[in-house]
N, C-alpha and C positions, 0 to 999 in steps of 0.2 A: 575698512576697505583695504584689498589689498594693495600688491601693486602694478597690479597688471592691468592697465588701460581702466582701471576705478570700481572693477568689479571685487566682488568679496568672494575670498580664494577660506576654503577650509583646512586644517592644519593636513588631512588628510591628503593634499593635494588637486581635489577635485570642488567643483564648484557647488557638492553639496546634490549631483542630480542621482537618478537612482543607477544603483551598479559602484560608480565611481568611488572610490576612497577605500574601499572593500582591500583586505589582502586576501590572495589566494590560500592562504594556511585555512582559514576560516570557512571559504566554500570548501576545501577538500575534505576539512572536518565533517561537515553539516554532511556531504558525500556520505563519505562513512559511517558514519552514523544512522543514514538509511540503509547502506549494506548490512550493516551490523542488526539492524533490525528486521531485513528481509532473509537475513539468515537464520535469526532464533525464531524469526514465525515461520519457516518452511521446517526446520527441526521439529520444532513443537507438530506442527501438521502431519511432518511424517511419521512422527511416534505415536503420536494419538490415532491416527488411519491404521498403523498396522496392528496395533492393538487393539484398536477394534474389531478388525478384523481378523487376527488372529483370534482372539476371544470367541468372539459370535462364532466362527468357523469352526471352533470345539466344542463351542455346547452345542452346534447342531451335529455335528460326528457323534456326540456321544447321546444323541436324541435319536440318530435316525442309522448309526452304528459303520460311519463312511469314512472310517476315522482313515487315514491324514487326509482325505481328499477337499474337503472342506477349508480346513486350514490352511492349506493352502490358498485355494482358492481367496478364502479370504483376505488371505495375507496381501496376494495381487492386489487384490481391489483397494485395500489401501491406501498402497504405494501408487498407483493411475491415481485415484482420490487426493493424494497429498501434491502428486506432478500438475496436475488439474486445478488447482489451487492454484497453485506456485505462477503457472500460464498467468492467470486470472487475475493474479497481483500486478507481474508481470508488463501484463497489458493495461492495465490503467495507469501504471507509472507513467508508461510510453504516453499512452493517447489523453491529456488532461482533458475532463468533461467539458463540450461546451455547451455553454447555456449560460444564459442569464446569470449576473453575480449575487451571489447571495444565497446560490443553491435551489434545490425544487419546492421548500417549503415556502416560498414568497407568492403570493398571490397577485393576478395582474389584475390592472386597473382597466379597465373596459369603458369605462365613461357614463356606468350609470350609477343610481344616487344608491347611497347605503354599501356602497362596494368601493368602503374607502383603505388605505393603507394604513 
């Protein structure tokens, strides 16, 4: 026990609830560490998009003989395909899913027999 009116205090200072005792070094990391991740997966996204579509965009120029027009083309589509992405990560950092904890694989209980958890 500590000493404070008989409650038991943690070396961290706090009495042990969630958040408390935490340093900030440690959340800025954890930060980080998601930036660092949402920037090698938008990298990776847009390399693989343009290349794709750069790609595809030349074998069909040289299929149907529209050569640069194609690759360009493709190249665009890409880059919106890779931005489009990026949105799409973007937006579920922001918005956390809500529903039921445990995720959508959890089946509910209805109250009849044989439809147990």
């Amino acid at each position: 026990m500590g000493r404070h009116g008989g409650k038991a205090t943690r070396p961290g200072g706090g009495s042990g609830g969630r958040g408390e005792g935490r340093s900030p070094d440690r959340d800025g990391l954890r930060g980080a560490g998601t930036l660092f991740e949402l920037a090698f997966s938008f990298a990776g996204t847009m390399l693989a998009g343009m290349a794709i579509g750069y790609y595809g965009g030349r074998w069909l120029d040289a299929w149907w003989g529209t050569e640069p027009w194609l690759q360009l083309v493709g190249l665009m589509l890409g880059v919106v395909a890779a931005f489009r992405a990026l949105w799409r990560t973007l937006q579920r950092m922001e918005d956390p899913p809500s529903g039921p904890v445990g995720g959508a694989g959890r089946q509910r209980n209805t109250g009849k027999e044989g439809n147990d958890l």
